[in-house]
N, C-alpha and C positions, 0 to 999 in steps of 0.2 A: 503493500500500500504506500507509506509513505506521505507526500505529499501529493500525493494522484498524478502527478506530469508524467510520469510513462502510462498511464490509463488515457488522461486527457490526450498527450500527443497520439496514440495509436488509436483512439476513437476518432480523431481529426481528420486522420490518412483514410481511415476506415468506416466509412457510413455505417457502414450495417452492424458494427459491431457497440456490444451494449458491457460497461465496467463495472463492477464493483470490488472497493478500494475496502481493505479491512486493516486496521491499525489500529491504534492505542488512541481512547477517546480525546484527547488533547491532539493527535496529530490529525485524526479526523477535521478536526473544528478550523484549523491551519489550514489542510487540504482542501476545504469547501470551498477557503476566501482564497485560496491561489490559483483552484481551475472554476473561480466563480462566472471568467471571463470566456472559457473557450467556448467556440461554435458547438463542442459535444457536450458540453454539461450536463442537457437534459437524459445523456445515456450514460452518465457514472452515475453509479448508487454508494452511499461509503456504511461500512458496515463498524462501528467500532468495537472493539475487544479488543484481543490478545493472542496474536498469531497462536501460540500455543496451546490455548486453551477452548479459542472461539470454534465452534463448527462452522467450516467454510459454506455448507450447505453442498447440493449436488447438480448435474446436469450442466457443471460446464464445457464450453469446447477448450478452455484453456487455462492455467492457473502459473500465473508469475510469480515466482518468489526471488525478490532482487535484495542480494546484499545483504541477509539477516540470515539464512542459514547454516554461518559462521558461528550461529552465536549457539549450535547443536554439538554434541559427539554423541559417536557412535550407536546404542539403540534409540536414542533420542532423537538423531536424523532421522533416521529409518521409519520411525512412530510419526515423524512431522509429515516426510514423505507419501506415507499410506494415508495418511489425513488427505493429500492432497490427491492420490492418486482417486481414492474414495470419490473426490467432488467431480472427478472428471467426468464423460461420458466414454462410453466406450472408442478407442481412437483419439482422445483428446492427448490435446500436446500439453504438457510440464516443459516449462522453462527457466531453470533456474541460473542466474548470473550471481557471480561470488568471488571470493579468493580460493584460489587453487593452487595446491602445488604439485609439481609430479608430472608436470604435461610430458609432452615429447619434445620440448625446446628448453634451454636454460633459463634458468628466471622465469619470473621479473622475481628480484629478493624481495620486494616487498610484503606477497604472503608468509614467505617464511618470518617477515622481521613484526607481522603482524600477528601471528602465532604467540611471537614470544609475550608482545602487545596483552593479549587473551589473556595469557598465563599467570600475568602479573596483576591484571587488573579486573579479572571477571571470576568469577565461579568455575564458568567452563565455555565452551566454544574454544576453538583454532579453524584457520586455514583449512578446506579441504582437501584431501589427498585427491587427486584426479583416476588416479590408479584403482583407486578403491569404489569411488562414486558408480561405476555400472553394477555393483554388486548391493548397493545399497540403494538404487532403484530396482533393481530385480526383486530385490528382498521385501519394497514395497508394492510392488505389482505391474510395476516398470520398466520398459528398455530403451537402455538409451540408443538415443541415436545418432549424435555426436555432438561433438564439444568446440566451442571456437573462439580461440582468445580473442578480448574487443583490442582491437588497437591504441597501437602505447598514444598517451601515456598510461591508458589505463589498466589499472594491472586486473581487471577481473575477467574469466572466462564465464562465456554462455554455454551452459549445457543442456541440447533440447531431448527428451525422453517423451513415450507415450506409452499410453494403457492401453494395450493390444485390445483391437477389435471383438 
């Protein structure tokens, strides 16, 4: 969710397509007054809760998770993952963008330096392994189907998966 700007931009591009944004009720209230302007307003919904906790609900074609799945390890991805796979429709695409480490290219260090980041200042979360990530979509109902660094400077990869037909 966020502040809705990847909902509002991709509803812009995309007539037909209808959002709803779920975050934490104070970034909801943020998020209303900064896509209060765009031409798609009338097709974002924002849902507030807690990633973690809220049910996504179901019947989507697609469910974005940017940037917070970091802040998971190990069964706890996997549990956030099935959450999401749950809301999809059968065939719907998961798209998750994050820090990844592990790809087939070196670097970028900054998941790694952001890992250490986690360790010292959170409960739990790191960096995800890229190596490991198709096993923990599979484990949720998932396959990927592949991964693609965004372009520097930014150090996150997108990884798109779907819940088999």
């Amino acid at each position: 969710g966020g502040p809705g700007t990847y909902s509002a931009l991709l509803a812009e591009r995309y007539p037909e397509l209808r959002c709803t944004v779920l975050d934490l009720p104070p970034v909801v209230t943020v998020a209303r007054d900064l896509v209060g302007t765009s031409p798609a307003r009338q097709r974002l919904e924002f849902l507030p809760g807690d990633l973690f906790k809220t049910e996504f609900g179901t019947g989507y074609d697609a469910v974005l998770i940017s940037g917070v799945l970091h802040r998971t390890e190990g069964d706890a991805t996997v549990a956030l993952l099935r959450r999401a796979a749950a809301a999809l429709v059968p065939g719907g695409l998961l798209a998750v963008s994050d820090l990844f480490t592990g790809g087939e290219t070196r670097g970028p260090v900054l998941p790694e330096l952001f890992s250490l980041h986690m360790l010292l200042t959170a409960e739990s979360g790191r960096a995800l392994r890229l190596p490991d990530f198709g096993a923990q979509l599979a484990a949720a109902g998932l396959r990927l189907e592949r991964s693609l660094p965004l372009p520097p400077p930014l150090p996150h990869t997108l990884c798109l998966a779907r819940r088999p037909a």
